[in-house]
PDB file with SEQRES, HELIX, SHEET and CRYST1 records, atoms N, CA, C and O in Angstrom:
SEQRES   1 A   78  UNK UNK UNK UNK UNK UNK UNK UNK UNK UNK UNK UNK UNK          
SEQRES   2 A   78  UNK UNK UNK UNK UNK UNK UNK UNK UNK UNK UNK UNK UNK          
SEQRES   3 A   78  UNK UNK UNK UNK UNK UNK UNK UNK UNK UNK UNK UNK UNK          
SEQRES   4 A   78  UNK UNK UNK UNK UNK UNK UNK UNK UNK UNK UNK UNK UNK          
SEQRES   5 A   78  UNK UNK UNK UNK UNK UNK UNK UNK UNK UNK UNK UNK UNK          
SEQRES   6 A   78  UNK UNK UNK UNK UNK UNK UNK UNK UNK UNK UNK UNK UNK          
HELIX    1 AA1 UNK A    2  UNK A    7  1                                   6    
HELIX    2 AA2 UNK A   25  UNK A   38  1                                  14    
HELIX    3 AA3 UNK A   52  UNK A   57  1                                   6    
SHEET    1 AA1 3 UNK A  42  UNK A  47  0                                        
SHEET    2 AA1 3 UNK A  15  UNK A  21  1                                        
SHEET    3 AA1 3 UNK A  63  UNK A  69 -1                                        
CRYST1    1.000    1.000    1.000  90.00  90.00  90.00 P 1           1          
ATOM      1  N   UNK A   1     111.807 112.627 114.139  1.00  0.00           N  
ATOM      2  CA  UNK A   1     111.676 111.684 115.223  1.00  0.00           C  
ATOM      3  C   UNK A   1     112.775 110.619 115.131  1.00  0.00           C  
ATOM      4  O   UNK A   1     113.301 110.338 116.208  1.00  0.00           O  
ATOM      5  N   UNK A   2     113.142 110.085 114.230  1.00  0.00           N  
ATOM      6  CA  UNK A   2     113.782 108.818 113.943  1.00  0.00           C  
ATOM      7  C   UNK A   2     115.632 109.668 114.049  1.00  0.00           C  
ATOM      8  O   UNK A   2     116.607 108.942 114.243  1.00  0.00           O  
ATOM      9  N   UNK A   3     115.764 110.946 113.914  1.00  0.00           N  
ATOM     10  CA  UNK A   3     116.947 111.361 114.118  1.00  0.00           C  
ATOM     11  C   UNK A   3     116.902 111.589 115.757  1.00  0.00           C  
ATOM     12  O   UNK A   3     117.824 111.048 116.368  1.00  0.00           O  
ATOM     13  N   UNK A   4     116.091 112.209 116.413  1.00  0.00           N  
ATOM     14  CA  UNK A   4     116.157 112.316 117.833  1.00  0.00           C  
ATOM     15  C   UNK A   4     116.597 110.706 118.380  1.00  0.00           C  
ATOM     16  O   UNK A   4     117.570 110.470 119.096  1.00  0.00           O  
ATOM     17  N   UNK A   5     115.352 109.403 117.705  1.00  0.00           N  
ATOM     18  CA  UNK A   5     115.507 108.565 118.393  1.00  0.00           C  
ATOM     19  C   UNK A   5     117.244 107.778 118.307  1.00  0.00           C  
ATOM     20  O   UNK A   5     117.624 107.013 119.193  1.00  0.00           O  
ATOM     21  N   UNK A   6     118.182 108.170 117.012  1.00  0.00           N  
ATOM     22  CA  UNK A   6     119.535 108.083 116.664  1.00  0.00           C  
ATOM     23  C   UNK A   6     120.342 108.388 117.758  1.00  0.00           C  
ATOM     24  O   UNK A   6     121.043 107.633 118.430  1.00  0.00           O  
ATOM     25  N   UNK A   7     120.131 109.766 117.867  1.00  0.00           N  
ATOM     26  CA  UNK A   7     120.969 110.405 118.607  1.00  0.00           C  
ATOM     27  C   UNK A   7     121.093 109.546 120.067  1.00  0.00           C  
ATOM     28  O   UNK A   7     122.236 109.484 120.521  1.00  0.00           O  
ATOM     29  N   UNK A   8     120.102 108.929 120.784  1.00  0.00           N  
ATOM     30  CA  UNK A   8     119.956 108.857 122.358  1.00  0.00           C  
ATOM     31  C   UNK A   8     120.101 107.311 122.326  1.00  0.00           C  
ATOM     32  O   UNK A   8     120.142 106.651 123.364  1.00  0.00           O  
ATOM     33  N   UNK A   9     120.186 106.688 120.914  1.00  0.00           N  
ATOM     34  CA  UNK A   9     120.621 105.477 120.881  1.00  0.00           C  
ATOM     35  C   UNK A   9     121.348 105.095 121.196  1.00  0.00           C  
ATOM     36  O   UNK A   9     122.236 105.719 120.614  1.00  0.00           O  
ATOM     37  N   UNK A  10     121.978 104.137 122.027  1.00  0.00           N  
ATOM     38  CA  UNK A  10     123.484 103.123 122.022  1.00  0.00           C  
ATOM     39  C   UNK A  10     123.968 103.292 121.422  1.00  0.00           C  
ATOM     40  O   UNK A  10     123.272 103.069 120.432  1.00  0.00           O  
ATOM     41  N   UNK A  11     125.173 103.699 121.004  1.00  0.00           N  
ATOM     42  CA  UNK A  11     125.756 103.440 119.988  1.00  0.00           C  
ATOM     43  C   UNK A  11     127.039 102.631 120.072  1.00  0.00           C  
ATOM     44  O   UNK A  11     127.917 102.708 119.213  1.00  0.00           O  
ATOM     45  N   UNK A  12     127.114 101.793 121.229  1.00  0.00           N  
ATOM     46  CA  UNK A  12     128.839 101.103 121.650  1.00  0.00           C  
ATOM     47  C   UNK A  12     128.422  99.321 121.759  1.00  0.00           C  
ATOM     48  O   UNK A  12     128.813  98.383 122.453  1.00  0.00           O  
ATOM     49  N   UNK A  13     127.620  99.467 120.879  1.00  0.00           N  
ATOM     50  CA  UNK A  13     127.413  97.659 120.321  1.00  0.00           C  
ATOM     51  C   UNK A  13     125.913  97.764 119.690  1.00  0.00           C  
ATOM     52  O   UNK A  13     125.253  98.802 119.630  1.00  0.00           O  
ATOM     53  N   UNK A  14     125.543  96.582 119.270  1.00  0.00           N  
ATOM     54  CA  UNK A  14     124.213  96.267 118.799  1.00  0.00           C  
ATOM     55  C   UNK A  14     122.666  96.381 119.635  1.00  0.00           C  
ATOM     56  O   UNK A  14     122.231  96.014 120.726  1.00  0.00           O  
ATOM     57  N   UNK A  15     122.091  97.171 118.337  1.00  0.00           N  
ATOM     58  CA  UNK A  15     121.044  97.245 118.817  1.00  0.00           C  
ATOM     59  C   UNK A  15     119.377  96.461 118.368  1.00  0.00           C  
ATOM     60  O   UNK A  15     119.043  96.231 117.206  1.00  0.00           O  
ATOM     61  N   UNK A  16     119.003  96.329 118.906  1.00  0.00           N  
ATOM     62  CA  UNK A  16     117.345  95.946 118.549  1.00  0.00           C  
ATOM     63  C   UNK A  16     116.428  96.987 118.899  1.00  0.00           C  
ATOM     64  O   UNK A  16     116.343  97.507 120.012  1.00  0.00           O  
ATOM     65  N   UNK A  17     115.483  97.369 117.500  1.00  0.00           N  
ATOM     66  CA  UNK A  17     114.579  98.316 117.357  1.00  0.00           C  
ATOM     67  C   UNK A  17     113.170  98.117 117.723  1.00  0.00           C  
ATOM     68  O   UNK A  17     113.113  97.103 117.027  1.00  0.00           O  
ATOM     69  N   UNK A  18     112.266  98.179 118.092  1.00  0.00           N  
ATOM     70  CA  UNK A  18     110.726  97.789 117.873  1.00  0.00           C  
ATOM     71  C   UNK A  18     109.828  99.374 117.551  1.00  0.00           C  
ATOM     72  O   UNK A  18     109.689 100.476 118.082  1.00  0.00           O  
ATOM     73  N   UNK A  19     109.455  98.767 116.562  1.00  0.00           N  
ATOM     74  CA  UNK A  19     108.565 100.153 115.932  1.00  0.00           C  
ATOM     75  C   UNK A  19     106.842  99.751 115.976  1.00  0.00           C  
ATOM     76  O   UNK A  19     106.368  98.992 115.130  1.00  0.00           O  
ATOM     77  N   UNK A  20     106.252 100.181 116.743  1.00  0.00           N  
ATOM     78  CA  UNK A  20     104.809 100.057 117.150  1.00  0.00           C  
ATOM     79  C   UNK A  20     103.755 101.010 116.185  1.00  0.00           C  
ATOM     80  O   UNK A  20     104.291 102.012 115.712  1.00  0.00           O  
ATOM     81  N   UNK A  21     102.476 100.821 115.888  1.00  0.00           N  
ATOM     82  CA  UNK A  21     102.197 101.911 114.495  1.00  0.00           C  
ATOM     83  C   UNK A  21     100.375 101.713 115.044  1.00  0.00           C  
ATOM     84  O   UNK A  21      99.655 100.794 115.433  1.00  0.00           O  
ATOM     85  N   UNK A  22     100.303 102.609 114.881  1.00  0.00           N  
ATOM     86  CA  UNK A  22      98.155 102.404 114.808  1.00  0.00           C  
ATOM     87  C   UNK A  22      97.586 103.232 113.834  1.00  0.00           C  
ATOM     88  O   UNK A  22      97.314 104.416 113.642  1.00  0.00           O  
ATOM     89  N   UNK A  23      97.484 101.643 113.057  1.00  0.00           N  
ATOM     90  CA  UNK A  23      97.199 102.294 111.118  1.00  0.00           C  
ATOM     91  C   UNK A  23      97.864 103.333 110.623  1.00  0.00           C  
ATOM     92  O   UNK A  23      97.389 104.378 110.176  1.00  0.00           O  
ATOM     93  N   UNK A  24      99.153 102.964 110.731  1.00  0.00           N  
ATOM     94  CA  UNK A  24      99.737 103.416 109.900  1.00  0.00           C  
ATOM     95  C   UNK A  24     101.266 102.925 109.566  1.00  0.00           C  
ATOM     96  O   UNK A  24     102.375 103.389 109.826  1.00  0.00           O  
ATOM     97  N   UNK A  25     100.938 102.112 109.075  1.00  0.00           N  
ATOM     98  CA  UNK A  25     102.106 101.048 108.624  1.00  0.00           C  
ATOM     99  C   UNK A  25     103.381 101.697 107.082  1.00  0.00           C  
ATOM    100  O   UNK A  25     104.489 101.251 106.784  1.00  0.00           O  
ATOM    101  N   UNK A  26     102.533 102.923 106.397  1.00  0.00           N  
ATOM    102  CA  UNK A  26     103.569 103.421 106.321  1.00  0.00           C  
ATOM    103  C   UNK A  26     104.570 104.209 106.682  1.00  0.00           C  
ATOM    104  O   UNK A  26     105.743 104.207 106.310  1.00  0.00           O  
ATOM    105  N   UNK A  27     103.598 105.377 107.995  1.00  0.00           N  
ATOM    106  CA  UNK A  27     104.156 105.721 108.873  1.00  0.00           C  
ATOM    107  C   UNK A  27     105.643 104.438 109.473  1.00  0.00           C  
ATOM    108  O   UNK A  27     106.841 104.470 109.752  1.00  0.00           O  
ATOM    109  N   UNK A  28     105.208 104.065 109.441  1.00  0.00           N  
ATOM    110  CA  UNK A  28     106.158 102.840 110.365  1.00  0.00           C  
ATOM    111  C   UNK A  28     107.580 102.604 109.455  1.00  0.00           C  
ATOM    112  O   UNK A  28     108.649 103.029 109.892  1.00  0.00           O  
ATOM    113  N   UNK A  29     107.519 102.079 108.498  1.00  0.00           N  
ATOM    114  CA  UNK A  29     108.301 101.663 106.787  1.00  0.00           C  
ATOM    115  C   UNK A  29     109.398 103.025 107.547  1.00  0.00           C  
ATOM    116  O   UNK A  29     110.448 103.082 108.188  1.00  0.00           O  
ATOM    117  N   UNK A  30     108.499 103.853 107.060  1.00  0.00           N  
ATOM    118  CA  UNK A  30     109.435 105.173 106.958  1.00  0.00           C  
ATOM    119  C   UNK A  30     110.476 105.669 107.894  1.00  0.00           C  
ATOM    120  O   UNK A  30     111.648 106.006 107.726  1.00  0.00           O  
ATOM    121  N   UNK A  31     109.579 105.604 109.089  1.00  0.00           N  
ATOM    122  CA  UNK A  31     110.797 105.762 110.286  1.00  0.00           C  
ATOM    123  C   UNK A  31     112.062 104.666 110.210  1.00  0.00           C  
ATOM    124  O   UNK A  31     113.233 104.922 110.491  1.00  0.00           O  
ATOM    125  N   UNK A  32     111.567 103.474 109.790  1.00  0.00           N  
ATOM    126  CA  UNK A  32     112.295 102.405 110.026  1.00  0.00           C  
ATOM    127  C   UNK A  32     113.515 102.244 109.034  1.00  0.00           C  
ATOM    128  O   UNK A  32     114.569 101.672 109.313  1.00  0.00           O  
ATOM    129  N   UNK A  33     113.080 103.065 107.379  1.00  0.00           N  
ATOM    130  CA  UNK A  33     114.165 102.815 106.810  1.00  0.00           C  
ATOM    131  C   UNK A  33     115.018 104.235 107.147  1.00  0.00           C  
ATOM    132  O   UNK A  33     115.916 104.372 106.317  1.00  0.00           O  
ATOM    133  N   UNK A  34     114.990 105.049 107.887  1.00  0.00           N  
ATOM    134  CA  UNK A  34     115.276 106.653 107.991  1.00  0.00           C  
ATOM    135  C   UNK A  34     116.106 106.258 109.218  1.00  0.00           C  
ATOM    136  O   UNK A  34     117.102 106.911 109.530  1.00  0.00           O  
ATOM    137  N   UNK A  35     115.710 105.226 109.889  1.00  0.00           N  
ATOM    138  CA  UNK A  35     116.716 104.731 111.466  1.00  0.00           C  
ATOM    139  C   UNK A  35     117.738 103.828 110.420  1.00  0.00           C  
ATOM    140  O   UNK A  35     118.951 104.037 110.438  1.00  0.00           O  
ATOM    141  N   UNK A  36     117.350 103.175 109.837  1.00  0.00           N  
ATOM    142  CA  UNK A  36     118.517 102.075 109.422  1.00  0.00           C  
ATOM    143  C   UNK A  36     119.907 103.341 108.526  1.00  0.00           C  
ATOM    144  O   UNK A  36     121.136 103.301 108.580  1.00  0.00           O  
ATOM    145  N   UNK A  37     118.823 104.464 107.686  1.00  0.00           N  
ATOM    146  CA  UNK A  37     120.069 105.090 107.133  1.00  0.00           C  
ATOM    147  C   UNK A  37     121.055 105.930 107.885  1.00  0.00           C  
ATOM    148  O   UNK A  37     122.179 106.303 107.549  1.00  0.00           O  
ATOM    149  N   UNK A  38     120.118 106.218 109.388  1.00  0.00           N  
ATOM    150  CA  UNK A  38     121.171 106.968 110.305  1.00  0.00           C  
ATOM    151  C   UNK A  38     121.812 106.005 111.332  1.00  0.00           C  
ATOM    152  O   UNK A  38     122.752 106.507 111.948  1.00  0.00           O  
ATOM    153  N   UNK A  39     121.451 104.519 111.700  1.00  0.00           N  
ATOM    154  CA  UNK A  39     121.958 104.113 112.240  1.00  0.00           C  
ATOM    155  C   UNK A  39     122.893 102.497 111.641  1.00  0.00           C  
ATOM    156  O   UNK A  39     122.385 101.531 111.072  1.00  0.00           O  
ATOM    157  N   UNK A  40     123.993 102.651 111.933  1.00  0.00           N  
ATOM    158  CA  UNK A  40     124.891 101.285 111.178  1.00  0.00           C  
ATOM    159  C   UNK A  40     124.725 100.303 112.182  1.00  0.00           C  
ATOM    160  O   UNK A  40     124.961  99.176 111.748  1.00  0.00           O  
ATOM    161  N   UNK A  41     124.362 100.345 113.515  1.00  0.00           N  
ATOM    162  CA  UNK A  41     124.367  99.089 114.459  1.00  0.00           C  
ATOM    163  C   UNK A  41     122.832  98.321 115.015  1.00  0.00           C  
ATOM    164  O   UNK A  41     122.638  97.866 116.142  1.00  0.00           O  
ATOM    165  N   UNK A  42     121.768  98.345 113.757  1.00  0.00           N  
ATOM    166  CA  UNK A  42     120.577  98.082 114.190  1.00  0.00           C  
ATOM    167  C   UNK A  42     121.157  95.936 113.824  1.00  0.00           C  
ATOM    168  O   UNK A  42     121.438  95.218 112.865  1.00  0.00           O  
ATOM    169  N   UNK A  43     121.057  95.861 114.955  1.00  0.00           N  
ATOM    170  CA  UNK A  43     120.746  94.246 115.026  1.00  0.00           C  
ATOM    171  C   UNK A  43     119.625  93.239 114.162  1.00  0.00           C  
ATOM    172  O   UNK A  43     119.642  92.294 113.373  1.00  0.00           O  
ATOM    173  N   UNK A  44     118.449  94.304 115.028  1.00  0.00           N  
ATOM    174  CA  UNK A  44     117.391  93.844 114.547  1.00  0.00           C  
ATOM    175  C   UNK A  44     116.370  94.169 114.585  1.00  0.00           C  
ATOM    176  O   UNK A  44     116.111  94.597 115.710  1.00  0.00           O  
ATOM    177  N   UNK A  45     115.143  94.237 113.591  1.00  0.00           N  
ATOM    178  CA  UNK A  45     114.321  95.450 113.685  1.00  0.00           C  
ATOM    179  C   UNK A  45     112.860  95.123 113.360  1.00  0.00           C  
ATOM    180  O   UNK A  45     112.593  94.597 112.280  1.00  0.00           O  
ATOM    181  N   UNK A  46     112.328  95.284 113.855  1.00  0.00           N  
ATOM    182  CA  UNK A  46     110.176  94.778 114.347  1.00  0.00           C  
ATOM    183  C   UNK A  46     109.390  95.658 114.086  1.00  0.00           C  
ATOM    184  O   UNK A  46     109.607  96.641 114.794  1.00  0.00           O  
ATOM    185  N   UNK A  47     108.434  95.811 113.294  1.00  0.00           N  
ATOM    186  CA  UNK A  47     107.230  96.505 113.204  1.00  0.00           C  
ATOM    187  C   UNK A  47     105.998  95.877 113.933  1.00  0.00           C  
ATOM    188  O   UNK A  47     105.978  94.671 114.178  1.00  0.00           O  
ATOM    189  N   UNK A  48     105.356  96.398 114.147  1.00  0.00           N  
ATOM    190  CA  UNK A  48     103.914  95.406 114.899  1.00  0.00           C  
ATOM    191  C   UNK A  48     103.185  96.694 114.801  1.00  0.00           C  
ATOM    192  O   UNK A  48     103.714  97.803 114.724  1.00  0.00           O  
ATOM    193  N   UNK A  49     101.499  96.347 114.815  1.00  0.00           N  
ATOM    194  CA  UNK A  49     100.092  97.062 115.013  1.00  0.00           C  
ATOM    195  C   UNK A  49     100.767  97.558 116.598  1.00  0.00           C  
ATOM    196  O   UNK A  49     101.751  96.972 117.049  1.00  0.00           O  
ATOM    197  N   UNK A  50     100.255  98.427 117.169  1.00  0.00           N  
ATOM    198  CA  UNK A  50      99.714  98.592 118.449  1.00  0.00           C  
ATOM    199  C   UNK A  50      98.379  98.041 118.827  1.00  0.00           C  
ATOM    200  O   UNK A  50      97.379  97.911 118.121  1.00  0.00           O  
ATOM    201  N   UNK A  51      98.593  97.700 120.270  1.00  0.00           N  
ATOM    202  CA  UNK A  51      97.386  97.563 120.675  1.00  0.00           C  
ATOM    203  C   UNK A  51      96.178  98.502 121.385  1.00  0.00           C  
ATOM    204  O   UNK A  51      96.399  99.636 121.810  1.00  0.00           O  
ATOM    205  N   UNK A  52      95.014  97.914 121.434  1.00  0.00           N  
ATOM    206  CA  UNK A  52      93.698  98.974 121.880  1.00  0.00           C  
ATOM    207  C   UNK A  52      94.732 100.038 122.936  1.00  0.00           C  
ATOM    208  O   UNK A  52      95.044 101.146 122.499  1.00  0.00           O  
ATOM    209  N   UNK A  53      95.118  99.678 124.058  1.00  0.00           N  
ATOM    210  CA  UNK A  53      95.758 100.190 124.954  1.00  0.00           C  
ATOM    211  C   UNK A  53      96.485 101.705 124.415  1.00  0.00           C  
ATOM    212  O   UNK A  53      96.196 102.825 124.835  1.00  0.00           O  
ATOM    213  N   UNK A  54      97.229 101.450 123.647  1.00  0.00           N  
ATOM    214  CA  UNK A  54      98.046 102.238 123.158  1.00  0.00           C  
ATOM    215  C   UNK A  54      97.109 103.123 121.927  1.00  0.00           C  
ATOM    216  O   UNK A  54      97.140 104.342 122.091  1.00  0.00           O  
ATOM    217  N   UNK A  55      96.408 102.698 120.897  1.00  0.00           N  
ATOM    218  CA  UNK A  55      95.793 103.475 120.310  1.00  0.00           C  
ATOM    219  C   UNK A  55      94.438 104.233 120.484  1.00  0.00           C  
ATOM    220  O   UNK A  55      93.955 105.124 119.785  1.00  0.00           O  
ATOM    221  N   UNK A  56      93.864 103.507 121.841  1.00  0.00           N  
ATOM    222  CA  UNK A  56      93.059 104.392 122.325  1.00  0.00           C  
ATOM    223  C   UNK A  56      93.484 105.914 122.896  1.00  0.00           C  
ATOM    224  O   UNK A  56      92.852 106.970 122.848  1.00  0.00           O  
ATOM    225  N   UNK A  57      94.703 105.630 123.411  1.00  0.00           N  
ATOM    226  CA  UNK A  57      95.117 107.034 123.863  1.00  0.00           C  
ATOM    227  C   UNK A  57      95.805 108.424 123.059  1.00  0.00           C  
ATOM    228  O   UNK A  57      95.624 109.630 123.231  1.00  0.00           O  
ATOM    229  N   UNK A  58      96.745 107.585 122.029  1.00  0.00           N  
ATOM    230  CA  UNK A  58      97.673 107.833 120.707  1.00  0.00           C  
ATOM    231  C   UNK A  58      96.683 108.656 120.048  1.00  0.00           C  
ATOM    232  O   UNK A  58      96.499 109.868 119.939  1.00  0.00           O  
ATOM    233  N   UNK A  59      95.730 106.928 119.383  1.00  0.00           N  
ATOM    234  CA  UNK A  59      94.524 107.093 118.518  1.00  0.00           C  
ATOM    235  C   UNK A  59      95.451 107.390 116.836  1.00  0.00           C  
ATOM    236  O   UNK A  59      96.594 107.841 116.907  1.00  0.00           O  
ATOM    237  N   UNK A  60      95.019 107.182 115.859  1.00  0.00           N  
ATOM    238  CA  UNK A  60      95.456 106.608 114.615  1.00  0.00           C  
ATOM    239  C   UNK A  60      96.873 107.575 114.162  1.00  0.00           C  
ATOM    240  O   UNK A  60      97.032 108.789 114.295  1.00  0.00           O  
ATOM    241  N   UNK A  61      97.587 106.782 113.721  1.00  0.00           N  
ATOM    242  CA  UNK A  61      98.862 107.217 112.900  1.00  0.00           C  
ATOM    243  C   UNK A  61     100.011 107.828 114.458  1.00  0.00           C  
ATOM    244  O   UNK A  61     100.957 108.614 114.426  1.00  0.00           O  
ATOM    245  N   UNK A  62      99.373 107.030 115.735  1.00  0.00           N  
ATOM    246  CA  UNK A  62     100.548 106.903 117.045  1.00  0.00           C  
ATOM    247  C   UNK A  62     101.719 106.134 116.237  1.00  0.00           C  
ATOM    248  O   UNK A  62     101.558 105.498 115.195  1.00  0.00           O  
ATOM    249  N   UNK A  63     102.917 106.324 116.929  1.00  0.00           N  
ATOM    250  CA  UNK A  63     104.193 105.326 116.167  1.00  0.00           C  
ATOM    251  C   UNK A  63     105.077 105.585 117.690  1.00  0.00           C  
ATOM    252  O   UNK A  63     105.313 106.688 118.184  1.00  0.00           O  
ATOM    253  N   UNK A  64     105.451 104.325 118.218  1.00  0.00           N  
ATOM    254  CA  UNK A  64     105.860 103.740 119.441  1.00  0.00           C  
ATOM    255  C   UNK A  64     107.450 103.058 118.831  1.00  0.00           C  
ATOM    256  O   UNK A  64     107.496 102.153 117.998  1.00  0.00           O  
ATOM    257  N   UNK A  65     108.411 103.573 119.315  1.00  0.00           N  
ATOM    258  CA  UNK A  65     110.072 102.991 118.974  1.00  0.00           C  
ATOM    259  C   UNK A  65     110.564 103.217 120.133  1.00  0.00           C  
ATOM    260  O   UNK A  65     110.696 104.249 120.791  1.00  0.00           O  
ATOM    261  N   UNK A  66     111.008 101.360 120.448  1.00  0.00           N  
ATOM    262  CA  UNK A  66     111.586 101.319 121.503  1.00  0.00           C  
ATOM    263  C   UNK A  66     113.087 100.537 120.725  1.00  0.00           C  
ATOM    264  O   UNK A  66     113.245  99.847 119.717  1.00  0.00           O  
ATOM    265  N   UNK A  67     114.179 101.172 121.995  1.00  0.00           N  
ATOM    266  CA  UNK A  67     115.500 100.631 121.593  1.00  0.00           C  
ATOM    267  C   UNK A  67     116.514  99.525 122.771  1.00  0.00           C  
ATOM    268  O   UNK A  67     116.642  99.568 123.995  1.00  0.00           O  
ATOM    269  N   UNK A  68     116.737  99.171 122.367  1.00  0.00           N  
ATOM    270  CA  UNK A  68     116.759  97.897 123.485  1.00  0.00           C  
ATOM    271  C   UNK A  68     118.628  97.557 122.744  1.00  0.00           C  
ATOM    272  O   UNK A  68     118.910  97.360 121.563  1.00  0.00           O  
ATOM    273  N   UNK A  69     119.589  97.598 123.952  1.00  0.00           N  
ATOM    274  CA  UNK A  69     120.857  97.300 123.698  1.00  0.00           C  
ATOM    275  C   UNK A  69     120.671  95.353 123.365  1.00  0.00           C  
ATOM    276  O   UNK A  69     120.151  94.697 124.268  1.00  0.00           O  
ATOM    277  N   UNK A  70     121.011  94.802 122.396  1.00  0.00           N  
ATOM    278  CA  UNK A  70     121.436  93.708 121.855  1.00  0.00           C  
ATOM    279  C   UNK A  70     122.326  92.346 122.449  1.00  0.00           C  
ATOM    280  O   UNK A  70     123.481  92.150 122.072  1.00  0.00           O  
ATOM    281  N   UNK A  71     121.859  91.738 123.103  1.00  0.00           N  
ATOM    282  CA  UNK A  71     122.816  91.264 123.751  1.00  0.00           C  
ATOM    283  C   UNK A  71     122.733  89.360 123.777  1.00  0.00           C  
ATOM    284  O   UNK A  71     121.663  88.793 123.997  1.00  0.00           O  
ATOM    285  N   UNK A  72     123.665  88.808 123.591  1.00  0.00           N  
ATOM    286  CA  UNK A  72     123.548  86.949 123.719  1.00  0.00           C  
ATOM    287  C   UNK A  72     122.394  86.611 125.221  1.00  0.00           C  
ATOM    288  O   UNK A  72     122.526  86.868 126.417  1.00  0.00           O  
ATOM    289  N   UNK A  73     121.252  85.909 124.398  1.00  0.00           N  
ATOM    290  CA  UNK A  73     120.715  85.118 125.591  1.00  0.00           C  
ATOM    291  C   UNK A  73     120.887  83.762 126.040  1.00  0.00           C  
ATOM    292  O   UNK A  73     120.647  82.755 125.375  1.00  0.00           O  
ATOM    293  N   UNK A  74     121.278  83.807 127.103  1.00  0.00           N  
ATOM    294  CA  UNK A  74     121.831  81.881 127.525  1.00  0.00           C  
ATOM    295  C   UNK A  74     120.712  81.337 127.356  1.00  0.00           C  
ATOM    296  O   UNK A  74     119.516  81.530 127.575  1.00  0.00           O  
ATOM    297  N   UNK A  75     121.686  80.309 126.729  1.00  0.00           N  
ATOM    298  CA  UNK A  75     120.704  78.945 125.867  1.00  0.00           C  
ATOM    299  C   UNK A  75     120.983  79.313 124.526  1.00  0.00           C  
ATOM    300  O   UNK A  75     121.506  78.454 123.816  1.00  0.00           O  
ATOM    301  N   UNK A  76     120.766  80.276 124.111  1.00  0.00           N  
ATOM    302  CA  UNK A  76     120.527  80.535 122.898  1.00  0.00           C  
ATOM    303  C   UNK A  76     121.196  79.765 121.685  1.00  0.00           C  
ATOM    304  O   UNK A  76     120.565  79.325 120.723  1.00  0.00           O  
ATOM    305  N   UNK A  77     122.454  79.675 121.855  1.00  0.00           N  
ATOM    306  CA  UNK A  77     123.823  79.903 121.144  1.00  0.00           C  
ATOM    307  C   UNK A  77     124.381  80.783 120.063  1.00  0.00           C  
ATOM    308  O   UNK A  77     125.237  80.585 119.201  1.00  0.00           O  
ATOM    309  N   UNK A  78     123.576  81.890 120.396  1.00  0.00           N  
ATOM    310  CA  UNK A  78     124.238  83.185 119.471  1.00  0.00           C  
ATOM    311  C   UNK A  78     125.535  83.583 120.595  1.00  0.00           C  
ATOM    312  O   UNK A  78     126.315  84.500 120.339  1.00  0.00           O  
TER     313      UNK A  78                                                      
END                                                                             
């Protein structure tokens, strides 16, 4: 999974990861250090529970990775 999610990634600047998990937080670890070893442009990178929504349907050991291109927000001063 974490090589599919590589491949379809951005790869022409920085990225931000979010990795979603329902109980299963090592599930989560794992994908996350398996994206960082295939990918060199992770910005920045989030684990979180899922919510009822999502694990009612999933239901336990679902894992949700979204990839989101990286970019300066005004105001910010990054």
């Amino acid at each position: 999974f974490a090589r599919y999610v590589a491949r379809r990634a951005p790869s022409d600047g920085p990225v931000n990861i979010a990795i979603g998990h329902a109980v299963s937080p090592d599930d989560a670890d794992i994908i996350a250090a398996t994206l960082k070893d295939y990918m060199s442009n992770i910005e920045q990178l989030t684990i979180s529970e899922l919510g009822a929504a999502f694990g009612v349907h999933g239901g336990p050991g679902t894992l949700v990775v979204a990839v989101q291109p990286a970019r300066d927000v005004p105001g910010s001063g990054s």
